[in-house]
C-alpha positions as CSV (number, residue, x, y, z in Angstrom):
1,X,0.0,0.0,0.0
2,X,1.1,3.5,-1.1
3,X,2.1,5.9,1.4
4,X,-0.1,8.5,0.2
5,X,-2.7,5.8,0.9
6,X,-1.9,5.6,4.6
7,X,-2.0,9.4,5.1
8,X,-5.4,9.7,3.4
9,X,-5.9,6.2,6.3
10,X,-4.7,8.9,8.9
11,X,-6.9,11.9,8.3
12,X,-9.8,9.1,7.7
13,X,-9.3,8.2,11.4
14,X,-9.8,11.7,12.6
15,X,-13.1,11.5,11.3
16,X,-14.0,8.0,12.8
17,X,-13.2,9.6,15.9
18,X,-16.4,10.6,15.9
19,X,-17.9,7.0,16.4
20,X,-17.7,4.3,18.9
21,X,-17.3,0.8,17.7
22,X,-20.8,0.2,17.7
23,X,-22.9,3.1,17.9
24,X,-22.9,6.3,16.2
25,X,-22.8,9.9,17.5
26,X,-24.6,12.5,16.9
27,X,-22.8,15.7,15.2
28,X,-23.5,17.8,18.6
29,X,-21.7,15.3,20.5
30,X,-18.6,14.7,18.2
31,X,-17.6,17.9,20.2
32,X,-16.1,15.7,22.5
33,X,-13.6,13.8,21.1
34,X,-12.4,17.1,20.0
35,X,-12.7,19.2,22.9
36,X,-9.3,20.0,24.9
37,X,-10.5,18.4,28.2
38,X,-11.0,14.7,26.1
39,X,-7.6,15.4,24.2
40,X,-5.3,16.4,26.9
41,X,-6.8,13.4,28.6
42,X,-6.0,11.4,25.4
43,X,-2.5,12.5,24.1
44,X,-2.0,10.2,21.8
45,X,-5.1,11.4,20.0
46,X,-4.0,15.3,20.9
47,X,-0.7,15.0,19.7
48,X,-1.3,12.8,16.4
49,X,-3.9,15.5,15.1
50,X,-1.1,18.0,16.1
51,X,1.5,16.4,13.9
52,X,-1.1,16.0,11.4
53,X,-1.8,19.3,10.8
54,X,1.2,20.5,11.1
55,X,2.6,17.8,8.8
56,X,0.1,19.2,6.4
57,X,1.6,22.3,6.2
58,X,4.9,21.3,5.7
59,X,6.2,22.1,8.9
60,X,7.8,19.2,9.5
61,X,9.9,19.9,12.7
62,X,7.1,20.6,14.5
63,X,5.3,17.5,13.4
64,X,7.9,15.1,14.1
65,X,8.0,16.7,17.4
66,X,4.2,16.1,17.9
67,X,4.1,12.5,16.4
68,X,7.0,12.0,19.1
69,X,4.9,12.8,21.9
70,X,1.9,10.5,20.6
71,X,4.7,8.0,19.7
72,X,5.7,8.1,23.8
73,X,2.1,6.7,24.4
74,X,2.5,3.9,21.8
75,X,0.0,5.9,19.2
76,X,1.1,3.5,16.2
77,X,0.0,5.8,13.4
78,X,2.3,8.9,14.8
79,X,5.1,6.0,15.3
80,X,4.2,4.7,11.4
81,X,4.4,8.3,10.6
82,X,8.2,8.7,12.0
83,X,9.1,6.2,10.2
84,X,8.0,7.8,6.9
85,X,9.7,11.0,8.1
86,X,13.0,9.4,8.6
87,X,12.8,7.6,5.1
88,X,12.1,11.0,3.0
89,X,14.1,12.9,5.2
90,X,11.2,15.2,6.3
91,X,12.2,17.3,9.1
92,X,15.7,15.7,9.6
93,X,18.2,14.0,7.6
94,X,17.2,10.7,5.8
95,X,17.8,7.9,8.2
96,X,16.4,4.4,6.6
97,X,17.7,2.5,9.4
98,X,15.6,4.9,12.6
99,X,12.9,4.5,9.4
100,X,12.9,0.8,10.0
101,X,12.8,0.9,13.8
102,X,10.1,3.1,13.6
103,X,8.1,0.9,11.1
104,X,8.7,-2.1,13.3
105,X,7.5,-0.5,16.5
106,X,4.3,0.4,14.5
107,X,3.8,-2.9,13.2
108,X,3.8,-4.6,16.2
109,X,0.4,-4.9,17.0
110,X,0.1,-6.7,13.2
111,X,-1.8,-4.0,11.4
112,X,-1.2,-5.0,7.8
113,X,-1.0,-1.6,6.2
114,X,2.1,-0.8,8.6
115,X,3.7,-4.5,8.3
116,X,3.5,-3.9,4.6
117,X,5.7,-0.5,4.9
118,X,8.0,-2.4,7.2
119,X,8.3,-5.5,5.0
120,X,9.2,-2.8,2.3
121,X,11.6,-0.9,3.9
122,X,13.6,-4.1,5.3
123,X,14.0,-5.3,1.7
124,X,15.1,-1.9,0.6
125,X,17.8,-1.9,3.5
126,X,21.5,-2.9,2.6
127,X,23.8,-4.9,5.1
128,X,25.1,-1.6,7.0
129,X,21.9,-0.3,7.5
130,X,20.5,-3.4,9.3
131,X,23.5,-3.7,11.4
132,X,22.5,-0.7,12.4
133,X,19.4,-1.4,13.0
134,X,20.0,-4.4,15.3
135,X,22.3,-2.1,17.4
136,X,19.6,0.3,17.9
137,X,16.3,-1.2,17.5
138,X,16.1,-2.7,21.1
139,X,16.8,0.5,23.2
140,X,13.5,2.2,20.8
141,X,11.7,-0.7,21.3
142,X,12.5,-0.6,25.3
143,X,11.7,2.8,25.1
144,X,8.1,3.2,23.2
145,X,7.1,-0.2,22.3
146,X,3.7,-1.7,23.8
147,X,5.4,-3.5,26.7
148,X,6.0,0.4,28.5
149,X,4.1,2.5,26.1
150,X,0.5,1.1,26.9
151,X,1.2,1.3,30.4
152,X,2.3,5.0,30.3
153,X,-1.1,5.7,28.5
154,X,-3.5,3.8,31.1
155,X,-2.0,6.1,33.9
156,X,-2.6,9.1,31.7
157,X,-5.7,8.6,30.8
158,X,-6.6,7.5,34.7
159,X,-5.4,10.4,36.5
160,X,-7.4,12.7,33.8
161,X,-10.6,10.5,34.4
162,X,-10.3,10.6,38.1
163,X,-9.2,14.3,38.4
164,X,-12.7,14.6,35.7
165,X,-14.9,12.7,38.2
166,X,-13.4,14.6,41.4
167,X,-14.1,17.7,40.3
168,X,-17.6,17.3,39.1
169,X,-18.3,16.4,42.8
170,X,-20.7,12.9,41.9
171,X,-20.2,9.4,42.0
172,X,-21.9,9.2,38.9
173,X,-21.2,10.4,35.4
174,X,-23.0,13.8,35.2
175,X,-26.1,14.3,33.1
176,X,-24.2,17.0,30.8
177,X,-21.3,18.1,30.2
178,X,-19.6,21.4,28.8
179,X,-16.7,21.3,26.5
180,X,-15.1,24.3,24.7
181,X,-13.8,24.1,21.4
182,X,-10.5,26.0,20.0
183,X,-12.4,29.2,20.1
184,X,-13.7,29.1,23.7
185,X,-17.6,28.4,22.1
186,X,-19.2,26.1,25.1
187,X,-21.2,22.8,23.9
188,X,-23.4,21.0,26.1
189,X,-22.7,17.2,26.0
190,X,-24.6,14.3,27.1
191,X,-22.3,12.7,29.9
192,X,-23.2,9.5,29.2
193,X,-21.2,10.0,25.7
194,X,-18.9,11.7,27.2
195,X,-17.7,8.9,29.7
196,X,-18.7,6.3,27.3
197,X,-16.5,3.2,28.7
198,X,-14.8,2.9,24.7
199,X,-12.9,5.7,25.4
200,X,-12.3,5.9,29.4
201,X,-11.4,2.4,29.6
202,X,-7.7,1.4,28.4
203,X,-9.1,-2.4,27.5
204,X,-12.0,-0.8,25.6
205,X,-10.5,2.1,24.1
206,X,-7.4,0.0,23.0
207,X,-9.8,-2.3,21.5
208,X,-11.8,0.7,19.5
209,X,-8.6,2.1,18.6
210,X,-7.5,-1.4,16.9
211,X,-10.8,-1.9,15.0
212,X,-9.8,1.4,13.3
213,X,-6.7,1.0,12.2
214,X,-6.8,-3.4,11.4
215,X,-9.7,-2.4,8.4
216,X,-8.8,1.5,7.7
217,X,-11.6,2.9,5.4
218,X,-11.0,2.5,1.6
219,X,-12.4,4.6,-1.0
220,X,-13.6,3.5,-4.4
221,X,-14.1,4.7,-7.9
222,X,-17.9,3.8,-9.8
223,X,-16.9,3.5,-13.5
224,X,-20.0,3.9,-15.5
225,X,-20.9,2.9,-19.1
226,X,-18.6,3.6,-22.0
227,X,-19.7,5.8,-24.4
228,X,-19.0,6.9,-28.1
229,X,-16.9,10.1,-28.0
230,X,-18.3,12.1,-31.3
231,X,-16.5,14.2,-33.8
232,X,-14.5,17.5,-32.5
233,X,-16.8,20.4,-33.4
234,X,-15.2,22.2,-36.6
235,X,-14.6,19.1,-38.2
């Protein structure tokens, strides 16, 4: 699969953030999963879209800096998206061997479209280039692989929920909550949404998170009937 496939996969995402595994959302609530209270309580979501945009307009500093930071909390499409960086040379010089490293640390939990862009990359790498990458591979993969990453991201994500629940005073979920967007503009938001267990608990949101990415959406192109071009006019 292309890359230009996978980054089309990566803003496609974005926009299945605003469904649960199962059930829809309406447009009024996909306020949430963009709001700055779910996203700093999600930083792997917070800081993909952050590289993503700035990726998009070609600040590519700043975007490897932001996938980074998603990367530290095992975000496999920001880790994917290192590697991509490192293989152009986008934002840094080209490094095919850290491009490798990064692949395999995305492909790890066997999502095909990133096991093919490993797969691809190791063929493409000479003899130097994957000494290099058995010297190095096992500190990165100590260092943001699943074994540490995933556990990095459940005591995020814990400490926001429980500094969410102690502040709203209530054992239970609250009947509405407010969220701001980027311009301060409040939305009211059912709470049951809101703390919807796909996205407050690790197991569950780990679980939604690899039903995205195992089938990413593909697009398709209706070809209708041939027809008879006629003459140029003039002629």
């Amino acid at each position: 699969m292309s890359w230009a496939l996978v980054l089309a996969c990566l803003a496609a995402v974005q926009a299945l953030a605003a469904q649960e595994v199962t059930k829809p959302i309406s447009r009024k609530q996909q306020a949430t999963l963009s709001s700055a209270v779910f996203l700093n309580a999600h930083p792997d979501m917070k800081h993909r879209k952050q590289g993503w945009d700035a990726y998009a307009e070609g600040d590519f500093a700043l975007a490897r800096a932001q996938f980074l930071k998603a990367a530290w909390y095992g975000d496999k499409p920001s880790q994917a998206m290192l590697a991509e960086m490192d293989w152009k040379g986008e934002g840094a010089a080209v490094d095919r061997a850290s491009a490798y490293t990064w692949a395999d640390i995305a492909a790890e939990r066997g999502y095909a479209v990133f096991v093919g862009v490993r797969e691809r990359y190791w063929r493409a790498l000479d003899s130097a280039e994957k000494a290099r990458v058995a010297q190095n591979g096992p500190a990165r993969l100590a260092e943001y692989g699943d074994g540490v990453a995933r556990g990095r991201f459940e005591r995020h994500l814990r400490r926001h929920l429980r500094d969410i629940q102690w502040s709203s005073r209530t054992v239970a979920p609250p009947r509405t909550v407010t969220v701001y967007d980027h311009h301060g503009v409040p939305t009211r938001i059912d709470g049951s949404r809101f703390f919807s267990s796909t996205f407050w608990d690790p197991a569950q949101y780990q679980a939604w998170q690899d039903a995205q990415w195992r089938a990413p959406p593909e697009g398709s192109v209706k070809v209708g009937e041939v027809e008879q071009a006629g003459p140029p006019e003039g002629e």
